[in-house]
C-alpha positions as CSV (number, residue, x, y, z in Angstrom):
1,X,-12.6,-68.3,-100.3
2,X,-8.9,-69.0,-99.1
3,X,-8.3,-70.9,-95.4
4,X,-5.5,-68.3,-93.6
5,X,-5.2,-70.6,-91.1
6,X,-1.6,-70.8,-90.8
7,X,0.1,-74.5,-91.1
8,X,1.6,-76.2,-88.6
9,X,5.4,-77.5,-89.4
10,X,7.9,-79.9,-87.6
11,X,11.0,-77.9,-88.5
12,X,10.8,-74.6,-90.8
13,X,13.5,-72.4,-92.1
14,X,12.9,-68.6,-92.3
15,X,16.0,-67.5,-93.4
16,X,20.0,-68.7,-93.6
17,X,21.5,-66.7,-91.2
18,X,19.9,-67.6,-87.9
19,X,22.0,-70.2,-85.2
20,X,20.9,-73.7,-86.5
21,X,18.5,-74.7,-83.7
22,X,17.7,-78.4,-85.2
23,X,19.2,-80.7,-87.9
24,X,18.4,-84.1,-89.4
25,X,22.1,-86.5,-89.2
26,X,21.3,-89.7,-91.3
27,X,22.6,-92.9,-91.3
28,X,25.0,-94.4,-94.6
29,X,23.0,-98.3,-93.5
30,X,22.1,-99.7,-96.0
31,X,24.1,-97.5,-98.4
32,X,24.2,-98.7,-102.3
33,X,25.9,-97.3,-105.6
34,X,23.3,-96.3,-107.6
35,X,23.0,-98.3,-111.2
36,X,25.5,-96.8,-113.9
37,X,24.1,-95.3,-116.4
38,X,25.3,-91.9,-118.2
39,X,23.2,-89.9,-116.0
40,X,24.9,-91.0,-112.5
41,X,28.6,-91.4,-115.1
42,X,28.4,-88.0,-115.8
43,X,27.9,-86.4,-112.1
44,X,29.7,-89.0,-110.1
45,X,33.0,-90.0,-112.1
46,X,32.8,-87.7,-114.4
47,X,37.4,-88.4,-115.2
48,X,36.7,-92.5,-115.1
49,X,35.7,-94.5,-118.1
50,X,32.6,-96.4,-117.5
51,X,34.2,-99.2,-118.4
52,X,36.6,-98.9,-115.2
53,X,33.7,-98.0,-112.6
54,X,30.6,-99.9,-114.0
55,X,31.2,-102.8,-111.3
56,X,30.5,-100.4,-108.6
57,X,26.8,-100.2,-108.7
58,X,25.1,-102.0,-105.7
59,X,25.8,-102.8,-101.8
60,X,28.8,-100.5,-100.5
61,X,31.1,-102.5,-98.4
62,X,30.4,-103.6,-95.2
63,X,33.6,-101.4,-93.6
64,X,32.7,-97.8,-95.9
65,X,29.2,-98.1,-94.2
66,X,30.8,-98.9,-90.5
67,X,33.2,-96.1,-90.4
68,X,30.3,-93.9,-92.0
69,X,28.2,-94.3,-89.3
70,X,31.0,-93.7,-86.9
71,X,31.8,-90.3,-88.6
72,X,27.8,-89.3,-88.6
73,X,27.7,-90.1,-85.3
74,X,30.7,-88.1,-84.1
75,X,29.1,-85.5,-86.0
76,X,25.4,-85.9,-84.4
77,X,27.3,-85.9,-80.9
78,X,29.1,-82.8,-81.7
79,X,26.1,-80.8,-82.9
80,X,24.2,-82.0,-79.5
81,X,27.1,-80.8,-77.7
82,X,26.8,-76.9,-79.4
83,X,23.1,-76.9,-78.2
84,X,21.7,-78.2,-81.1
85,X,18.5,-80.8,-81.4
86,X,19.6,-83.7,-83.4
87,X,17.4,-85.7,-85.1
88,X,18.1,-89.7,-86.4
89,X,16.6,-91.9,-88.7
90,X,15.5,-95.1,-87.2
91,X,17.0,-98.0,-89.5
């Protein structure tokens, strides 16, 4: 025997053309460059040489992530401002 009940969701998508009601903004804190290997080579730099990006992997600097957050949170604000539930991460 199958349960019908029906689930109960948060947020749920039906279909793509509807007005965007709610939306998840994150945050770039704590933002890191993933370890190089070929895998992240080949669909991040894919016209660098290892060689010349391999000393990227780890903390992205301190201003990237500052001016990141500014420009998600201009977004967030802008969304709010068309009507539209925003929902942030909590660092």
């Amino acid at each position: 025997m199958t349960n019908t009940t029906p689930m109960k969701t948060i947020v749920s998508t039906h279909n793509d053309w509807d007005p965007l009601e709610e939306i998840f903004v994150g945050t770039a804190t704590n933002a890191v460059f993933p370890t190089m290997d070929r895998s992240t080579h080949s669909y991040s730099f894919t016209d660098e040489r290892y060689e010349n990006i391999k000393d990227l992997e780890g903390p992205v600097d301190k201003r990237i992530i500052e001016e990141s957050n500014e420009d998600l949170e201009m977004l967030a604000e802008k969304l709010k401002e068309l009507g539209i539930k925003v929902r942030r991460p909590v660092p």
